[in-house]
C-alpha positions as CSV (number, residue, x, y, z in Angstrom):
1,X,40.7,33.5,111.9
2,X,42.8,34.7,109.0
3,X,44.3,32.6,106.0
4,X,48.2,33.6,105.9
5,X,49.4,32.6,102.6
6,X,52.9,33.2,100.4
7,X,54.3,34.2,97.3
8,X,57.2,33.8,95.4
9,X,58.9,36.2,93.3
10,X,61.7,35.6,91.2
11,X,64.3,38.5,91.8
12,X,67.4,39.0,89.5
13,X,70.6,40.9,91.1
14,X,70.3,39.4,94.8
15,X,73.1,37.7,95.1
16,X,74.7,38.6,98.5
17,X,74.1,38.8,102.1
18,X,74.5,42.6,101.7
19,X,72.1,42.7,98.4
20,X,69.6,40.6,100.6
21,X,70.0,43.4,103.6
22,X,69.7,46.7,100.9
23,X,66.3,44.7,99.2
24,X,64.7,43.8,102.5
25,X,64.7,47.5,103.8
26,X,63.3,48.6,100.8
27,X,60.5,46.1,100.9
28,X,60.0,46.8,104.8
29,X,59.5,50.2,104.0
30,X,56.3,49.6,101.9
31,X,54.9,46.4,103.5
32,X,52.4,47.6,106.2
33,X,50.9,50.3,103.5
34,X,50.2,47.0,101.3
35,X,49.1,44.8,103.8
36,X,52.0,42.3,103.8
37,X,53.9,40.5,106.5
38,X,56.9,38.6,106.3
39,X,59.5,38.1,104.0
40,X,63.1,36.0,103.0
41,X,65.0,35.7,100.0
42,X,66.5,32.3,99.0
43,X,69.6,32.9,97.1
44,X,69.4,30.1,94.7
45,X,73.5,30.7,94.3
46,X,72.8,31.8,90.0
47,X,71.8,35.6,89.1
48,X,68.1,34.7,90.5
49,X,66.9,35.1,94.0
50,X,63.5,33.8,95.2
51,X,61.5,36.1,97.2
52,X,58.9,35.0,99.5
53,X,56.1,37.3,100.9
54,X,53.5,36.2,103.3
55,X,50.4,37.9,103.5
56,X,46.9,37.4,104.3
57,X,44.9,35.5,102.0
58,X,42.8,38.7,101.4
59,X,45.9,40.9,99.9
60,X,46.3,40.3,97.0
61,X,49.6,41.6,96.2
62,X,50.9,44.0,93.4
63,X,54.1,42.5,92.0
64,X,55.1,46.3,90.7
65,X,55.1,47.8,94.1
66,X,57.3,45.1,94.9
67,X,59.4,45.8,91.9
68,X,59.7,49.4,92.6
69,X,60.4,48.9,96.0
70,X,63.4,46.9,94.6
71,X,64.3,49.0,92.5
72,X,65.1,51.6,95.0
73,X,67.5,49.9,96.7
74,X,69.6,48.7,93.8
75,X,69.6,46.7,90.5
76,X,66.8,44.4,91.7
77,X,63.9,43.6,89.7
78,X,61.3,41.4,90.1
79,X,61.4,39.0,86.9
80,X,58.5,36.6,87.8
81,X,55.7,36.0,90.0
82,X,53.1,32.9,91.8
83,X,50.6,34.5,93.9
84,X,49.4,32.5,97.0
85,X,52.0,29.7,96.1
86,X,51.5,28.2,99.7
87,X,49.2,27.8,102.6
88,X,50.9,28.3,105.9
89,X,47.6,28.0,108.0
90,X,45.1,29.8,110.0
91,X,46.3,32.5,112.7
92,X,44.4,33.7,115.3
């Protein structure tokens, strides 16, 4: 069995329902090349989003691909970063 674990990144300029849409696609696009599953923003309602990636325990993952990624689909950067932040159990 596998470890699944998250992260967080702190985005700026994800604000919107749309923003959220244009970031996610971006990040889809790249996930299964990194080896990452899942993820959500929070919109925190000021000029931060949190993003949360989960992952296998064994990827470790590289908060500038994530930031380029972002930055393809719009003024989004990726301003901060806590690796394996939470435990969300074994799969398998």
């Amino acid at each position: 069995m596998s470890e699944i674990v998250s992260c967080r990144f702190t985005v700026s300029g994800v604000r919107s329902d749309r923003d959220v849409k244009k970031a996610l696609q971006s990040l889809y696009d790249i996930f299964a090349d990194h080896g990452l599953g899942q993820a959500a923003f929070e919109i925190t309602g000021d000029e931060h989003a949190d993003l949360i990636v989960k992952h296998l325990a064994s990827v470790n993952p590289d908060p500038a691909i994530i930031d380029q990624a972002l930055a393809r689909a719009g003024n989004y950067r990726v301003i901060s970063t806590h690796l394996h932040s939470d435990h969300s159990g074994p799969t398998g």
